[in-house]
N, C-alpha and C positions, 0 to 999 in steps of 0.2 A: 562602425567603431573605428576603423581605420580611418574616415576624413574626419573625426572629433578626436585621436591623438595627436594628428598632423597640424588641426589648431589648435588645441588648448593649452591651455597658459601652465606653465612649467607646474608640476605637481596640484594640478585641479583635479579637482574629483570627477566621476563618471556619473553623470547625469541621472534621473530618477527613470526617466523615458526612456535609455539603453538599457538598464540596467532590469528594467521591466520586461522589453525582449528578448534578452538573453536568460531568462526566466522562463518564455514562453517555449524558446529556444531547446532549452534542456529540459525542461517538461515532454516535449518532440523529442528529442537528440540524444538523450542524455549528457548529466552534468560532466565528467571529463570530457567527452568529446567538446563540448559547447566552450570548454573552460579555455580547453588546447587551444582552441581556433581561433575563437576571441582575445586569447591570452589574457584569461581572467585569473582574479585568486580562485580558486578550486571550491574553498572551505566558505568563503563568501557567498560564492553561487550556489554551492548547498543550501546554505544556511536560509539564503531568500524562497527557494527553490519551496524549501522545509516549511515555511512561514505562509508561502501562497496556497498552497496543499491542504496546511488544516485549516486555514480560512474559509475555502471553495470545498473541504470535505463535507458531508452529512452526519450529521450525528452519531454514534452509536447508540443503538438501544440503550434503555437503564434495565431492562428485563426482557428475557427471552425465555419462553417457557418451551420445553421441550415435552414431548409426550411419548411416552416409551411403550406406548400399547403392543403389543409382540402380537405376531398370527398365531393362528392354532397349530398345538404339537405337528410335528412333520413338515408343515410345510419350511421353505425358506425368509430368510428377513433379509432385508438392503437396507445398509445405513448411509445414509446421502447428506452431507455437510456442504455448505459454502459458507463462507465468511465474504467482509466487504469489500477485500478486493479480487472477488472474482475465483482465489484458490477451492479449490473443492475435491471431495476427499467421497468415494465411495467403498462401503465394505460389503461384501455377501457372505451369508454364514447359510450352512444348510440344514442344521437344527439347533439355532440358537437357544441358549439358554439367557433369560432375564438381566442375570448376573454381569452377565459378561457383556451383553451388550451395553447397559447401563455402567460398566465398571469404561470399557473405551470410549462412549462419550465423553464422560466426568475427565477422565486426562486427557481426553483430545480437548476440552473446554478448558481447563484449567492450562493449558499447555500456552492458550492461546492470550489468557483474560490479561 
């Protein structure tokens, strides 16, 4: 970056090919750090950042069925979540009632959708 300011012709633009690895860059680094160094526009390098991400993501579902079969009275239930990137969320009850388990999913899903 620094030997393509030191040539470029008075207000040129930043090439397709830098601009790509400082992308990759802040994908690694993240974007302030990356933006600081390079002394890039900040909002810019998001915004590409943003655009290579959903490109290279995976789809989400169109339907995820969840199945709420509870254990037998007395014993305990574990409700165990992850979502796409990775967060995940575990609860233990030690005499769940139906209600309630199905009542925190539905807002931890709807929290999320």
């Amino acid at each position: 970056m620094t030997r393509w300011r030191a040539a470029r012709p008075l207000g040129g633009r930043i090439p397709e090919a830098l601009w790509s690895r400082a992308v990759e860059l802040a994908a690694r680094h993240g974007v302030a750090q990356v933006a600081r160094a390079l002394r890039l526009d900040y909002v810019r390098l998001k915004r590409r950042l943003a655009i290579k991400t959903e490109a290279t993501a995976p789809p989400l579902p169109g339907f995820l069925d969840l199945t709420l079969g509870l254990p037998p009275a007395g014993s305990g239930c574990i409700l165990a979540l992850t979502d796409t990137r990775g967060r995940s969320l575990r609860i233990e009850w030690a005499r769940p009632l139906a209600g309630e388990v199905a009542a925190v999913a539905r807002s931890l899903w709807e929290a999320t959708a």
